[in-house]
C-alpha positions as CSV (number, residue, x, y, z in Angstrom):
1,X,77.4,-50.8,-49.1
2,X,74.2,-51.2,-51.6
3,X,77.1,-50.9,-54.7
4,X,79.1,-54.1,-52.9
5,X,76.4,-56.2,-52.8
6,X,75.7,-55.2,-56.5
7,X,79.3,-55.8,-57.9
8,X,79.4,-58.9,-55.4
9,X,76.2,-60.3,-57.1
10,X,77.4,-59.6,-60.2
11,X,80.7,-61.5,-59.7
12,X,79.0,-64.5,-57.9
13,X,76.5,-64.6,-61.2
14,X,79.3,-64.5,-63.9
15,X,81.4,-67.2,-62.1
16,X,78.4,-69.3,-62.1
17,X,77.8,-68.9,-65.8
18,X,81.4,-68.5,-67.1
19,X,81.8,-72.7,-67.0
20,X,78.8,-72.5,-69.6
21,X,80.3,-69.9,-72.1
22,X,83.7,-71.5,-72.5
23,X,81.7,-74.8,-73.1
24,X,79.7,-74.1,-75.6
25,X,81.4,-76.3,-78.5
26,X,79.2,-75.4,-81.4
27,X,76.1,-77.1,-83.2
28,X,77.6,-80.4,-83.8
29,X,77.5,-80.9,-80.0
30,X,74.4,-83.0,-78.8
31,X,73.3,-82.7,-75.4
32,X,73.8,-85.7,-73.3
33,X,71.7,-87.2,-70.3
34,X,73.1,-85.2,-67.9
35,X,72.6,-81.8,-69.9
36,X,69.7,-82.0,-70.3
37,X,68.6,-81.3,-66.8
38,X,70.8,-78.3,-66.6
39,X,69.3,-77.3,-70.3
40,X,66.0,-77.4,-68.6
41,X,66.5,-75.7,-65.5
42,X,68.8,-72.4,-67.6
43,X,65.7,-72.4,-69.5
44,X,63.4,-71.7,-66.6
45,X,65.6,-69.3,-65.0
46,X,65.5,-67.3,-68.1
47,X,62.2,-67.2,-68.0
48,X,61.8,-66.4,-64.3
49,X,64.5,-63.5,-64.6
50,X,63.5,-61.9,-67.7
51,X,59.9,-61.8,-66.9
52,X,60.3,-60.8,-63.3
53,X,62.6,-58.0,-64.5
54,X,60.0,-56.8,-67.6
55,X,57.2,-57.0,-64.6
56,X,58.7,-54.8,-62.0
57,X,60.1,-52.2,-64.6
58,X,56.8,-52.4,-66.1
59,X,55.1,-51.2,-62.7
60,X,57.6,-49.1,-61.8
61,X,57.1,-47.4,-65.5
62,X,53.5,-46.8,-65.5
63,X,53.5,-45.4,-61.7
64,X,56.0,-42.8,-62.8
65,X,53.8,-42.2,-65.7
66,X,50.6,-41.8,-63.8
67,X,52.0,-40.1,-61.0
68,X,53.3,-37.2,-63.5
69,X,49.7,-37.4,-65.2
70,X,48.3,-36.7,-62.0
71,X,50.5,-34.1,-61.2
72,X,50.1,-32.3,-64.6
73,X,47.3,-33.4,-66.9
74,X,47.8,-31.3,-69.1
75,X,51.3,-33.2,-70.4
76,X,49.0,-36.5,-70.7
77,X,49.6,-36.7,-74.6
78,X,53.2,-36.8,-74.2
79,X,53.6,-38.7,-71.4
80,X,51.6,-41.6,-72.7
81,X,53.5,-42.4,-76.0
82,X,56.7,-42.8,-74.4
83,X,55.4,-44.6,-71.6
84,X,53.3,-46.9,-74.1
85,X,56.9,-47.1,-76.2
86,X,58.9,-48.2,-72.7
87,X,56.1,-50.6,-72.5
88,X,56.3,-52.6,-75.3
89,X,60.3,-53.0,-75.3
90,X,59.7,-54.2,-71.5
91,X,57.3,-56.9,-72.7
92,X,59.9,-57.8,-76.1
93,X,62.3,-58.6,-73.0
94,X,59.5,-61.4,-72.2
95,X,58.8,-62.4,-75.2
96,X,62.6,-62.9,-76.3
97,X,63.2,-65.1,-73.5
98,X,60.2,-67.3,-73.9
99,X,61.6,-67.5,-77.8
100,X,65.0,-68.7,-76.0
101,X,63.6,-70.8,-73.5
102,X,61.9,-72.9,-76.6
103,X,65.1,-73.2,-78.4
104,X,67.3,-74.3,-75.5
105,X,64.0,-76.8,-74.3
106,X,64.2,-77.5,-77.7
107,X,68.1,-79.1,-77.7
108,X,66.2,-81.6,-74.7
C-alpha cells in the first residue's frame, strides 16, 4: 500500500510538471505577466522541497551516526568522516536550490 501511494505521488508530481518541460522554448523566450507568478511560486517550492529534504536526511544521518557511536565508541573515527562527508552533500542539495531559486527569480 505504502509503494501505491509512492508511485501514485510520483505520477500526480510529473503530470503536474510535464506542461512545464515541453514548454520550455529556450533563452530567447521572455517571461510574460502571467509567468511570472508561476516563476515565483516554482522558485519557492524549490526551496521548500530541497531544503526540507536536506533537513530531515540530515537528522536522520547524524542520529544513525550517534546512535552507532554510542553503541561502539571505539568506531568514532570512522564513523564521523563519512557522516561529516553525507553532511556536506546534504547541505550542497540546499545550497543548489537557493542558486536555482535566484536564477529562475531572476527571469521575474
Amino acid at each position: 500500500m505504502k509503494r501505491y501511494f509512492q508511485v501514485l505521488a510520483g505520477v500526480m508530481i510529473s503530470a503536474l510538471f510535464c506542461s512545464v518541460a515541453y514548454a520550455s522554448e529556450g533563452a530567447e523566450a521572455v517571461a510574460s505577466g502571467g509567468d511570472k507568478g508561476l516563476i515565483a511560486l516554482g522558485a519557492a517550492i524549490a526551496i521548500g522541497v530541497a531544503i526540507f529534504g536536506a533537513t530531515i536526511s540530515q537528522g536522520k544521518a547524524v542520529a544513525a551516526a550517534l546512535e552507532s557511536i554510542g553503541r561502539n565508541p571505539a568506531a568514532a573515527g570512522k564513523v564521523f568522516t563519512p557522516m561529516i562527508l553525507g553532511l556536506v552533500f546534504m547541505e550542497a542539495l540546499g545550497i543548489l536550490s537557493f542558486v536555482i531559486a535566484f536564477m529562475l527569480t531572476g527571469k521575474i
